[in-house]
C-alpha positions, 0 to 999 in steps of 0.5 A: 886330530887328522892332520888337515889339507884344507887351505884357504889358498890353491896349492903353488903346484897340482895335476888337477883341480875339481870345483865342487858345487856347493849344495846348500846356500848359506854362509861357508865356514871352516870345518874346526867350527862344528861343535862336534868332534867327530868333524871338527877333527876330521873323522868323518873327512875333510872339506866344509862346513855351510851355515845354511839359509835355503830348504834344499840339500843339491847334488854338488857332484854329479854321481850317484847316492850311495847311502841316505838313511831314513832320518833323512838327515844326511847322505853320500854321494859317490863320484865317477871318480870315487870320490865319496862326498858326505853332507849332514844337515846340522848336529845330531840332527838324527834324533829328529828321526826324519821330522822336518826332512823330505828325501827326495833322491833315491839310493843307487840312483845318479845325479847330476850336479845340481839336482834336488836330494832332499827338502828340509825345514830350517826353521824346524832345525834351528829349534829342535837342534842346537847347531844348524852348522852342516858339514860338507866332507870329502870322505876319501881326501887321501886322493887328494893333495889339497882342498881349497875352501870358499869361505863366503855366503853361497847360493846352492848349485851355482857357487863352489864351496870347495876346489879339490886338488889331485 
């Protein structure tokens, strides 16, 4: 297991500190509660996991989309800074092969935070998948000291899951 620099608490001391939109709206958790190791142990980077309650994936940072494959089920978006934030709808969401998901965005094109990435249907995932928890990472937290996570229920593009310190 990565060690973790997610805290439920900002650093006593830091440079900068980056709030970063939530891009779902649901219920925020730690990541060590997604049933997959890939995320729980931090392969796949460090920050969030979202139980979600709406149909739209948003921009949490405004950047540009970097990979997005045609399953739909999840995508990356690279910050101005180069900060890559990776966003998967629920566990191994993949083999629904693109079913229950619109894409929206577009690779290579910007956005800004708060924009429309991608349409889903819940209640498709919740009875085709056997966990709808959908991790919210920052792919490269090596630039980073800390991350503090929001852990409460969330409304998409106006509440921050998560505060990135430099």
């Amino acid at each position: 297991m990565l060690s973790s620099i997610v805290r439920p608490d900002a650093p006593k001391k830091f440079n900068k500190a980056l709030a970063v939109s939530s891009p779902l709206a649901g219920k925020i958790v730690p990541l060590v509660s997604v049933p997959n190791a890939l995320f729980n142990q931090g392969m796949y980077g460090q920050g969030v996991a979202i139980e979600p309650s709406g149909y739209q994936l948003l921009a949490p940072y405004s950047g540009v989309i970097t990979s997005f494959p045609q399953t739909g089920h999840c995508i990356t978006l690279t910050a101005k800074n180069g900060l890559r934030f990776y966003m998967q709808l629920g566990m191994d969401s993949h083999a629904m092969m693109g079913e229950g998901f619109k894409r929206v965005a577009k690779v290579g094109k910007a956005y800004k935070t708060g924009e429309v990435l991608l349409e889903f249907d819940l209640i498709k995932m919740r009875r085709a998948l056997h966990s709808t928890l959908s991790p919210f990472t920052v792919q490269n937290p090596q630039k980073l000291s800390s991350i503090q996570g929001h852990y409460y229920q969330v409304i998409a593009a106006q509440d921050v899951a998560m505060t990135l310190f430099v």
